[in-house]
C-alpha positions in Angstrom: -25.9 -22.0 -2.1 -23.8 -19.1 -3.1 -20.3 -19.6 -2.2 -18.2 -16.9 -0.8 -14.4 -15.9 -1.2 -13.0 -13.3 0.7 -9.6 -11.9 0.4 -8.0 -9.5 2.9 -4.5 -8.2 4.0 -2.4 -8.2 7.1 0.9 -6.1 8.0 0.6 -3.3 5.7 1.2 -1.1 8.5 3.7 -2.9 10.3 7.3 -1.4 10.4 8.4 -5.0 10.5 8.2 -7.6 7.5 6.3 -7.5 4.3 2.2 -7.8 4.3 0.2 -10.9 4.1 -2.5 -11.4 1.8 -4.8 -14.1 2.4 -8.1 -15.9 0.7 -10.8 -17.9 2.1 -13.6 -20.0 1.2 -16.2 -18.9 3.6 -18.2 -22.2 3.8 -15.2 -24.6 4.6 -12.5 -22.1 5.7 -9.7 -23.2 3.2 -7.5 -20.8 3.5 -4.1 -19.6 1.4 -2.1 -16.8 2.0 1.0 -15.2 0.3 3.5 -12.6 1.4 4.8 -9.7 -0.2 8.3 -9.4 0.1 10.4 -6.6 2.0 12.0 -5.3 -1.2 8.9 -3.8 -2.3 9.1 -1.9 0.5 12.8 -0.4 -0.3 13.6 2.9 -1.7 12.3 3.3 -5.1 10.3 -0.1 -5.3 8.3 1.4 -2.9 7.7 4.6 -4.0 6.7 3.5 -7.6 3.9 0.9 -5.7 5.3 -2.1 -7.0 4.2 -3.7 -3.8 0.2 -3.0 -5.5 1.2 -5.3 -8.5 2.9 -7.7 -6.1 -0.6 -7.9 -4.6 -2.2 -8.9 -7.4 0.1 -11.6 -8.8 -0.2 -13.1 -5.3 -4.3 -12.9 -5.6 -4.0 -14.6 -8.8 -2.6 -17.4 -7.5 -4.4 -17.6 -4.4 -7.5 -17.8 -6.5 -6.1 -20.1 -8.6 -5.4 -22.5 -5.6 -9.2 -21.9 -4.4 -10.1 -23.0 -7.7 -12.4 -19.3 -8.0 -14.7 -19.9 -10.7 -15.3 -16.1 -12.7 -19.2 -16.6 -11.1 -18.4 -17.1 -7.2 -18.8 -14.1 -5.5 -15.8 -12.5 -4.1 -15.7 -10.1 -1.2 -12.0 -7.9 -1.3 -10.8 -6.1 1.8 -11.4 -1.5 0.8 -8.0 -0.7 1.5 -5.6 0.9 -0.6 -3.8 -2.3 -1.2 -6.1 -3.8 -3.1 -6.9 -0.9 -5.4 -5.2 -2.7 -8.6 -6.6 -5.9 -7.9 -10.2 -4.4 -8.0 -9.3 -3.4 -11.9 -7.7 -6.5 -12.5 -10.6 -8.2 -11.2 -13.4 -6.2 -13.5 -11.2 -6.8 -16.3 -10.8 -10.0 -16.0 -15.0 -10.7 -15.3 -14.7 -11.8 -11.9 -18.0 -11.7 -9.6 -16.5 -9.2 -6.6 -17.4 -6.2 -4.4 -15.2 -3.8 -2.3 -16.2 -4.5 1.6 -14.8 -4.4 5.4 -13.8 -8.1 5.7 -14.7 -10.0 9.4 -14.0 -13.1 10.7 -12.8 -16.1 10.4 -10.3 -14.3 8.2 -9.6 -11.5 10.3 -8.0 -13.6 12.4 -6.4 -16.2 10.5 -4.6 -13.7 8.6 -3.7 -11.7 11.7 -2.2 -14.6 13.0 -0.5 -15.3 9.9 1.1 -12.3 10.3 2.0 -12.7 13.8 3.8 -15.9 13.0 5.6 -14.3 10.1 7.1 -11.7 12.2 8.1 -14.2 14.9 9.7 -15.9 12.2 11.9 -13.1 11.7 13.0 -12.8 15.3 10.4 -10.6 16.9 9.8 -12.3 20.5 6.4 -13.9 20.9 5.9 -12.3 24.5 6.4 -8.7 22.4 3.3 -9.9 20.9 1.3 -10.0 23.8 3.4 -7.3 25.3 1.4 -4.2 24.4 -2.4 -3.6 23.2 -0.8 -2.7 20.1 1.9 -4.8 18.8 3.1 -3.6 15.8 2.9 0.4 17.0 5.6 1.9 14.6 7.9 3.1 18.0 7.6 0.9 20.1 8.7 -1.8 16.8 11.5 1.1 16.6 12.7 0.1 20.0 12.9 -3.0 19.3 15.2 -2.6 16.0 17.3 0.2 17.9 18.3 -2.4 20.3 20.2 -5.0 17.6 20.5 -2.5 14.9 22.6 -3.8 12.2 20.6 -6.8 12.5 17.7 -5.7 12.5 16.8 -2.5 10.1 16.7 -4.6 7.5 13.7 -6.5 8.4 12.4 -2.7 8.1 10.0 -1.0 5.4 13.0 1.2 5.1 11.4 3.2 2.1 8.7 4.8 4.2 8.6 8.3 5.4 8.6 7.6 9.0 11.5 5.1 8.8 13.4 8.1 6.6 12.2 10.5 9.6 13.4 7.9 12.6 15.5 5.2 11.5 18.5 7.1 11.7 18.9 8.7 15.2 21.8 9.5 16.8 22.2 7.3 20.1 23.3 7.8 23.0 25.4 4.7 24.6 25.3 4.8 28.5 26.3 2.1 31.6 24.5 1.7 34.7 24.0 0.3 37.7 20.2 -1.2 38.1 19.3 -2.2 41.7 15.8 -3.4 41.3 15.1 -4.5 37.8 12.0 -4.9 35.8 13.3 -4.9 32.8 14.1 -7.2 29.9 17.4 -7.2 27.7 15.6 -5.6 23.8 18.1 -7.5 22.4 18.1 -11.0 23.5 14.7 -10.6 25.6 16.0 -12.6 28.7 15.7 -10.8 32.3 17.7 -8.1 33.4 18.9 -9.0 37.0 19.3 -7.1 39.9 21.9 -5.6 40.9 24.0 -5.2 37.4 25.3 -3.2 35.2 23.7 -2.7 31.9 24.1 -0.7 28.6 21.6 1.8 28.1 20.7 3.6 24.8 19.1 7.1 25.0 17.8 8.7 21.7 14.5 10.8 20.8 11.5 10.4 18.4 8.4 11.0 19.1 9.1 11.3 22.9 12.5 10.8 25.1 13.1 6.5 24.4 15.4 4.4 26.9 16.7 0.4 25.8 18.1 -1.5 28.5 20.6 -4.2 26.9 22.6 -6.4 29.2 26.6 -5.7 29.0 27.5 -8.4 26.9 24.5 -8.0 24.4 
């Protein structure tokens, strides 16, 4: 029997946290995982890739863990973020092939992720909020509402964040009647009947936060 190691990333394009990067032995489902941390995402450690070397340093030792013999086969995730690892691998004689990795590590790693940014204060119910979790704006909206708190859990040296993460806003108070909304900030109900900050800025499209008074 041939055994199987597959190695994949989660996060990458997530505006929030660094990116996962996990290994699995197919046959029993061990699983290790690593993540890459936010600096390499800042200013000019991003820009020169040092997150790419991160990656492989991380695989290493991931591999190392798995106890990856050089004649195992290994199956690595296409995506850019693996593009130094591929040469570190051929250098280094290992027995592996660029290919779009399935489950179980899909979504193990996923979940990984997930946890992760919980971790760093995203609400679980965002999670299962929208079809798309970790949509760069609507992640915005959530940093927007706790600023100082929260732009630096941000890949703050990417383009869109240089583009958006910056905005003017405008600071409003209202009156709500009949609420449906929930406080970006502390994620609790917003009642009805009360008054409640709102903040008004524009990126891709016209964006409103709702924050209770005293958030």
């Amino acid at each position: 029997m041939i055994n199987l190691i597959q190695i994949d990333d989660s996060g990458s394009g997530s505006l929030i946290g660094g990116t996962c990067i996990g290994a699995m032995r197919k046959e029993t489902e061990e699983y290790v995982y690593d993540i890459i941390p936010l600096e390499y995402y800042h200013s000019d450690n991003f820009e020169k890739k040092l997150y790419l070397d991160v990656v492989v340093d991380i695989t290493n030792s991931l591999l190392q863990k798995l106890k990856v013999s050089k004649h195992e086969k290994i199956e690595v995730c296409r995506g850019y973020m693996f593009d130094k690892l591929r040469l570190f691998l051929k250098e280094n004689k290992y027995n592996f092939s660029s290919t779009t990795i399935g489950e179980p590590l899909q979504s193990r790693i996923e979940n990984t992720f997930e946890e992760y940014s919980i971790s760093l204060g995203l609400p679980n119910e965002f999670l299962s909020y929208t079809k798309y979790p970790f949509h760069f704006h609507r992640l915005l909206r959530w940093v927007y509402a706790d600023y100082n708190n929260r732009f630096p859990l941000c890949k703050t040296g990417w383009k869109s964040w240089k583009k958006y993460g910056n905005i003017k806003l405008k600071v409003e108070t209202t009156y709500i009647k009949h609420s449906k909304y929930k406080c970006l900030k502390c994620w609790n109900k917003i009642e009805n009947e009360s008054y409640v900050k709102v903040l008004k800025y524009y990126s891709n499209k016209p964006n409103i936060i709702y924050l209770h008074l005293d958030c």
